[in-house]
N, C-alpha and C positions, 0 to 999 in steps of 0.2 A: 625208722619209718622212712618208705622211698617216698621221696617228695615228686608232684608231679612236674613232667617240662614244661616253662611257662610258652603260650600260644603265642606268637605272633601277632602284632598290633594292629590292629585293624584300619583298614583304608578306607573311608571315605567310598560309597558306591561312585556317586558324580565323579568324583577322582577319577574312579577307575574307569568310568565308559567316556571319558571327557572327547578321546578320538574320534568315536563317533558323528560328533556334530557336522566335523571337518565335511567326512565322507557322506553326510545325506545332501548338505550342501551342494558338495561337486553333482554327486547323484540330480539332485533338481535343475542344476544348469546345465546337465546334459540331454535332460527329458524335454526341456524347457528347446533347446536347437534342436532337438530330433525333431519335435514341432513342428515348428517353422521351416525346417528342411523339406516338410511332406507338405507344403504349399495350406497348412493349417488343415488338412484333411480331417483332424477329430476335432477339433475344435466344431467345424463346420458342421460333423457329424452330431457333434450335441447337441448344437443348434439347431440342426432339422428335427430330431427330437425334442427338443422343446416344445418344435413349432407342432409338432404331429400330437405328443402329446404334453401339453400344458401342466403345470404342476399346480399351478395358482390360475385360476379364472380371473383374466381381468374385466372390472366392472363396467369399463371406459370402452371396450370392445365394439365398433360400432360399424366398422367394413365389413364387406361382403366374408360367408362365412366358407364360402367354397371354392378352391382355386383356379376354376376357370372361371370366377367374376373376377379376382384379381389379377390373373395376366390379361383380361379381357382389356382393363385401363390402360389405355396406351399414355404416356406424358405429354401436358401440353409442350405445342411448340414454341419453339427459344423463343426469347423476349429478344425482341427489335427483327424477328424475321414476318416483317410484313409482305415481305417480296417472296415469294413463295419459289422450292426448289421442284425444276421434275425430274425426271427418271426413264429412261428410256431405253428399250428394247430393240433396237436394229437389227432384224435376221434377213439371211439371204442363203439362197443356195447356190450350185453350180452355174458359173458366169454372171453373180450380180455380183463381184467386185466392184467394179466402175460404179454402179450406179448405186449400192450402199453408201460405195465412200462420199458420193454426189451427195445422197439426202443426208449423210452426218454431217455434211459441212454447212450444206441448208439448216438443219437444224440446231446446229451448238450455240451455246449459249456460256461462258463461265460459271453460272451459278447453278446449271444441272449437272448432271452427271447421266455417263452415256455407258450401256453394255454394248459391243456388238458382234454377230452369231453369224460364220457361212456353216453351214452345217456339215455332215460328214460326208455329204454326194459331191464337197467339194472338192477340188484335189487339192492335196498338201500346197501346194506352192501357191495357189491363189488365196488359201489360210494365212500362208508364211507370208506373205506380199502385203497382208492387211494391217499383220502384226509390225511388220519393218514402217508402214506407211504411219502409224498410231506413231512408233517409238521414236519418226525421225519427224515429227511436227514439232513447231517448238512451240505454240500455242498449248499445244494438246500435252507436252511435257512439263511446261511450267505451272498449268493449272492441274494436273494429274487427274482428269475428273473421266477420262474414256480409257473404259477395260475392254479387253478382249477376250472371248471364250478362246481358251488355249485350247482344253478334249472339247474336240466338237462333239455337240450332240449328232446324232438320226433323226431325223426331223421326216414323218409323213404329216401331210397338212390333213388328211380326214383321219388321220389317230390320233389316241391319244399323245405321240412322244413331241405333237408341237404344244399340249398344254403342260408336258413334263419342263419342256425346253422353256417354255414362259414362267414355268414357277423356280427353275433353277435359274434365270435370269434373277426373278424378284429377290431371291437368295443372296443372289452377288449382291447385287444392290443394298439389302438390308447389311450387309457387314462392311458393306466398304463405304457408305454413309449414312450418318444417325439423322440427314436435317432434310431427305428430300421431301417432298409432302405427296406429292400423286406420281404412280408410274404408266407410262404410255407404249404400248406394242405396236410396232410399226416392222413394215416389210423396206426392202428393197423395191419394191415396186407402187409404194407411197410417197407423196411426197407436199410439203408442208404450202397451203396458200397463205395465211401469216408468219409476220418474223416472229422468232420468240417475245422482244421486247413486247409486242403486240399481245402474245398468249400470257405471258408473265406480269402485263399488267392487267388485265382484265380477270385471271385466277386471284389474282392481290386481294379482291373485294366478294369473293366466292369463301362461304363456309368450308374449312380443310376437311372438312367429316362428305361430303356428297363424290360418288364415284358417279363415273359414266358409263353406262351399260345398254346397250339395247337388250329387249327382252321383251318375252310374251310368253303366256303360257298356252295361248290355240297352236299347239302342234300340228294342227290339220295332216296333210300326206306324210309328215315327217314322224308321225303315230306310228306307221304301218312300215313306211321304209329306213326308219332310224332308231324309232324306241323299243321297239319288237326283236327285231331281228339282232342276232350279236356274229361278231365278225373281230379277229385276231393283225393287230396292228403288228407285221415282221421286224419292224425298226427297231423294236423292245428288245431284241435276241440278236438280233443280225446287221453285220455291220458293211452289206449292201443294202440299197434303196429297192425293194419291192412293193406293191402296192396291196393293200390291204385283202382278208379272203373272209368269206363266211362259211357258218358252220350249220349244219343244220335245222340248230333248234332255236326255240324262237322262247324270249319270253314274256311276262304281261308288264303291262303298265307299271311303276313301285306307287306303292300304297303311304311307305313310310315317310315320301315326301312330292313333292311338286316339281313338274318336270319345267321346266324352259326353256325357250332357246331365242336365238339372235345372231350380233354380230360378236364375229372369234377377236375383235378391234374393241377394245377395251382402254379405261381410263381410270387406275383403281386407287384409292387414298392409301397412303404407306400404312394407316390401321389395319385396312380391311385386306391386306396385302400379308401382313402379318398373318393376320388368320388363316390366312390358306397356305401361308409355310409352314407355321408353328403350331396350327389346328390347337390350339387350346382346348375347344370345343372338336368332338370327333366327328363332327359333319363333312369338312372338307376333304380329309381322307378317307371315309366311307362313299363319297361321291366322286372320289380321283378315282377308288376300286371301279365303282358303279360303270362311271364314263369309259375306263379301259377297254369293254369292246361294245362301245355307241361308236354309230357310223359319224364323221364329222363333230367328236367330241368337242372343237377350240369353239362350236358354236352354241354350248348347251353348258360348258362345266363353271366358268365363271357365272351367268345367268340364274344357274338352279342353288349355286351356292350362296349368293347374295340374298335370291328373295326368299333362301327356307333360314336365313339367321335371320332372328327378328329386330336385332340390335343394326344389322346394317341394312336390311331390307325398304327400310321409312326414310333412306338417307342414301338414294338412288336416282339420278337422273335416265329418265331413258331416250339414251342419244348416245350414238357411237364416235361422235365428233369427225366424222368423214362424210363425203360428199361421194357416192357412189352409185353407178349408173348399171341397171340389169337390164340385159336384152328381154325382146316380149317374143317368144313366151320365155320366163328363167332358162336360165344353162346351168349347170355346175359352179363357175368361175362369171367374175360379172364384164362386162362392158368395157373395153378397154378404151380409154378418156383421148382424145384428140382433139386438136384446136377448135375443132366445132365445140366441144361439149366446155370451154373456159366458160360463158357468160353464166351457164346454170351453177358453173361450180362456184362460181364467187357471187351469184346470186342466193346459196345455199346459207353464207356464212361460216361454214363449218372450217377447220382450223385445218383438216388436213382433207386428200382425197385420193383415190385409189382406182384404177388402177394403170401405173403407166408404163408403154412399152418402152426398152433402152434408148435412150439421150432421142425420144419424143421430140418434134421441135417444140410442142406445147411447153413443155418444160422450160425452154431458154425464154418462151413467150413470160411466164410466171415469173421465171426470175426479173423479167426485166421489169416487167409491168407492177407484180403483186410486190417485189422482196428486194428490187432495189441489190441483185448479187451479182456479183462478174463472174466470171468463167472462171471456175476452179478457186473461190476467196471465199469466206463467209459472209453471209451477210450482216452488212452492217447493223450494227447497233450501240447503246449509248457505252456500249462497254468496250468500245474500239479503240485504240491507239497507236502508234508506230504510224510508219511509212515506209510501203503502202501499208494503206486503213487496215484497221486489225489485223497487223502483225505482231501486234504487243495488246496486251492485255490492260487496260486502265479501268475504270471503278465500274465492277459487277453491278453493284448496284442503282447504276444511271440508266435510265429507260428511255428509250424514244419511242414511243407507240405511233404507231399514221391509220392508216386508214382502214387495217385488217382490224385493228382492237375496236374499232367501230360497229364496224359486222361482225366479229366475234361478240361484244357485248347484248349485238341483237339479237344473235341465238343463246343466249343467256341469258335474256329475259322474257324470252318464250320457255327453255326448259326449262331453269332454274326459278325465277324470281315471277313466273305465273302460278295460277291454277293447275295448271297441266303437271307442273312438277310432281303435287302429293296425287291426282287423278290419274298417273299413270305408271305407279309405282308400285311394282310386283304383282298387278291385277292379275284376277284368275278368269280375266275376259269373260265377265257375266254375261255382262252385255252384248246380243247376237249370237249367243252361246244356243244350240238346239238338239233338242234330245227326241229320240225315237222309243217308243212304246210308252208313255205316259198319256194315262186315261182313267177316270172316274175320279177318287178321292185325291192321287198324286194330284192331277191337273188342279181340283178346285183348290188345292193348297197353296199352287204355286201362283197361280193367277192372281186371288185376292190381294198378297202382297207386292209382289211386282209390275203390277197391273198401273198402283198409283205412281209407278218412276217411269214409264214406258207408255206412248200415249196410243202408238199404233197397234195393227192386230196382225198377228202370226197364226200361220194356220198348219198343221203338222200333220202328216200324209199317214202316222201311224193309229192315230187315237180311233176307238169305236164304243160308240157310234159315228157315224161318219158327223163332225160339226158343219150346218148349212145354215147358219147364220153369224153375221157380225159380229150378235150382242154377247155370240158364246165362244167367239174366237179373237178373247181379250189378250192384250201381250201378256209377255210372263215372260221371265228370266229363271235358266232352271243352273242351279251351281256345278253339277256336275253331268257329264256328255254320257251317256248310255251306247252300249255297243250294236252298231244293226245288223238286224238279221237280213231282213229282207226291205223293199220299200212299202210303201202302204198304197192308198188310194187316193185318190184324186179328191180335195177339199172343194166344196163350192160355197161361195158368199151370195147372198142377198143384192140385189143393185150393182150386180157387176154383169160385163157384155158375157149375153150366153153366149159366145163365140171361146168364151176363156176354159168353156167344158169340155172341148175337143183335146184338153193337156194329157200330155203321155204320160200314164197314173204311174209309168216305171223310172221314168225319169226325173219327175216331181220331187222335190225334198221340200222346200217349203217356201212361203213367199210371202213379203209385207203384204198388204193392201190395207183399204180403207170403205168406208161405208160409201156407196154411191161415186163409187170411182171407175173408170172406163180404160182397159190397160192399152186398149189398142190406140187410144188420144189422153195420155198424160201431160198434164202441166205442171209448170213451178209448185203448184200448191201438193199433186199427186205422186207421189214420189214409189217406185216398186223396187225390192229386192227381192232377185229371186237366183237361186243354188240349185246346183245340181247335183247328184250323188254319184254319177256319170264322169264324164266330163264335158265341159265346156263345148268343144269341137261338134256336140251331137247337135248341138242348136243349131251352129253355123252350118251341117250338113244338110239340117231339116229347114230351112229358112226357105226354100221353093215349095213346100209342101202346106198344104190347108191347113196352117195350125195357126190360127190369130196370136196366142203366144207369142212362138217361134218367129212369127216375121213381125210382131215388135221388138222382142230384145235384140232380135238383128237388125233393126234399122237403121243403129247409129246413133237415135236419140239419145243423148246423157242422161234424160231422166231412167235410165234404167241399167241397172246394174248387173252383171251376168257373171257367175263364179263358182268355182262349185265348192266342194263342205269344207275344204283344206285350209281353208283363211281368209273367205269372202270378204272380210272388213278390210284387209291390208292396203285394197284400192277405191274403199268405198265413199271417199273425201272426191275421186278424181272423177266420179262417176255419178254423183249425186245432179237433181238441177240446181241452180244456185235462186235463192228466193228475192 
């Protein structure tokens, strides 16, 4: 019988794969450094899924659920920075070397921090000359707080590539420090009536959340020759300085939000600064598009983007912190400031003011008088040291305030720390606001409610039947402006001189009065506003001619106020009688 061969002994599985272990090992500590090689890329990647979607709902869940409420939290600032930092924007273009480097030296401080911009119409070596002048301070080297635009921008002042240039400033500024709190754009051609120590102690006791913005939304002429019309800024393409061109089509009013405008001199909280780099919310860059071909964007695009967010909108001063002077009647560019115009500028209080021609003597006047600076030194303050006076740097945070933080705190208690602060904040100027073609049920709608905030009577050239009395030509505030077609007809009141019936029915737009008032002998108590649809000039042509009107508001008397539809209230404070 063949016996079978006996099988070989069997081993143990575990025995036999025991290798294994070694090699998943090494396997995990290699997977484990490819990891961390790739700067944790899937790690991160899980992570964001997580965050997108949740596996487990937590119950404790209690922040905002949509991510532009969360980047909208900007973090409090540091503990122990009561002394607040700013931020500042210095530009200039071809031959304001000199007098940029003048106002950065007026204005430095150690504990701000400085960008500053000759633009591309500069030439190379007046760039180069900025950047040598920056690298060989030793002030400016030891503190490290002033950059310089190396690619200069193209800069047209009514395009938009100086509000490109102002938000790629805010840019630099947000990466190169975490602790400034407000940023401030200034020219070569501004220049500061306080020391900083002065503006650095008077911000110390101001809310970090309030920007400074002038603004209004009565666009009066700037409707017709700025919001209408669109026109191609060359800067954006071309790397000479040409001046802006339009095209021929025109378009309407935006519906999707509120237009504003003001001054292009801004003063914005490193929050609300964020938001127009980082747009969290897509408004800011839907309205950097928008502004792209608005004529004189740097005065409308900060403005309309402040008052359409409503988180920063309630948290706006309106004041552009400059004291600036415009010829009568406007020009383009304002007033350029001469030693005549010092008393009103430091009677303004305003911290800085604009506009001045190169090395001014006004200017050496200022330093000596307002800022206490020598010729070509900074001005002193508690953070000076060495000899001569600050050439060395000693404690940032020692203040000497005089006599500017006095006037600057007194126009901070008119914008800021009044009434006037929340009453004039983002308004859509109800008030004196007037519309054409409203009559029957519009008017009795608007009247009954407005009627009781507003105490005089406005009479409006379009409504018919024609109103010929007081009791039916009650005020009324209407909220949004109607487009005209044509003018109307001449309004008459009850108890006013029939001499006021000779008004030219074409040039009429509308005008206060009062019951039993007499326009050709006003007093304190009578007060007339009256607009034109026209303009202005027709009055003063017609002032020899039989129109009782016409040769009141041309007499000179203050009690009367003469303007036409484009922004009659802008001087209605200087023109009013005083009671």
């Amino acid at each position: 019988m063949e016996q079978r061969a006996k099988a070989p002994p069997l081993v143990p599985l575990a025995m036999e794969k025991r290798w294994m272990w070694p090699l998943l090992l090494c396997s995990v500590v290699v997977i484990i450094l490819a990891v961390t090689s790739s700067n944790m890329s899937i790690i991160s990647s899980f992570q964001t899924m997580f965050l997108i979607f949740p596996t487990v709902p937590s119950a404790n869940r209690t922040g905002p659920a949509f991510v532009e409420s969360q980047l909208a939290c900007a973090p409090p600032p540091p503990v122990g920075s009561r002394i607040p930092r700013l931020a500042y924007l210095i530009s200039g273009s071809k031959g304001d070397l000199d007098r940029l480097w003048r106002t950065l030296r007026a204005l430095y401080h150690p504990r701000n921090v400085y960008v500053v911009h000759l633009d591309l119409e500069s030439p190379a070596s007046e760039r180069l000359e900025l950047a040598l002048r920056v690298a060989n301070d030793t002030v400016f080297v030891t503190v490290g707080n002033v950059h310089v635009v190396e690619k200069a921008n193209m800069v047209t002042y009514r395009g938009p590539t100086m509000v490109a240039s102002t938000l790629h400033a805010c840019a630099i500024l947000l990466k190169e420090s975490k602790e400034w709190d407000w940023f401030i754009n200034l020219s070569a051609s501004d220049y500061p009536l306080v020391t900083q120590d002065d503006i650095l102690h008077v911000f110390s006791s101001l809310p970090r959340n309030i920007s400074f913005v002038e603004h209004t939304s009565r666009l009066g002429w700037k409707e017709g020759q700025r919001a209408r019309p669109l026109m191609v800024d060359p800067g954006l393409y071309r790397t000479r300085k040409t001046d802006v061109f339009w095209v021929s089509q025109k378009r309407e009013v935006p519906t999707a939000f509120k237009l504003f405008t003001g001054s292009a001199w801004v003063a914005l909280t490193r929050e609300f600064a964020e938001f127009c780099v980082w747009g969290w919310d897509n408004l800011p860059r839907i309205l950097l598009m928008y502004y792209t071909n608005f004529i004189s964007s740097p005065e409308g695009y900060f403005q309309t983007v402040i008052c359409n967010a409503p988180e920063f909108s309630v948290t706006v001063a309106n004041h552009d912190l400059h004291y600036i002077s415009w010829d009568v009647p406007p020009k383009q560019h304002p007033h350029t400031l001469s030693m005549d115009d010092l008393p009103k500028m430091i009677g303004s209080n305003a911290p800085f003011a604009r506009k001045f021609k190169r090395n001014d003597p006004v200017l050496d006047q200022i330093d000596a008088e307002l800022l206490g600076r020598a010729e070509g030194s900074f001005v002193p303050g508690g953070w000076c040291a060495g000899a001569p006076l600050c050439t060395e740097v000693g404690d940032p945070t020692r203040l000497h305030p005089g006599p500017g933080a006095e006037r600057l705190a007194a126009l901070m208690d008119v914008i800021v720390r009044s009434k006037q602060f929340s009453q004039n904040q983002c308004s859509y100027r109800r008030r004196g606001l007037t519309t054409r073609g409203g009559e029957g049920e519009l008017l009795h709608a608007v009247v009954s409610r407005s009627a009781r905030h507003v105490g005089s009577s406005i009479v409006m050239p379009d409504l018919k039947p024609l109103i010929t009395t007081t009791a039916a030509a009650v005020a009324y505030i209407l909220l949004e402006q109607l487009p005209i077609q044509k003018m109307g007809s001449l309004m008459y009141l009850e108890n006013v001189c029939l001499s006021l019936k000779k008004w030219w029915n074409k040039i009429c737009h509308c005008w206060f009065c009062c019951c039993n008032c007499d326009a050709t002998a006003p007093s304190p108590e009578q007060k007339f506003f009256i607009s034109t649809w026209i303009t202005a000039f027709h009055y003063y042509n017609a002032r020899f001619i039989d129109k009782a009107a016409v040769s009141a508001i041309t007499s000179g008397s203050n009690c009367y106020f003469l303007g036409t539809d484009s922004a009659p209230e802008c001087l209605l404070s200087l023109s009013l009688c005083v009671n």
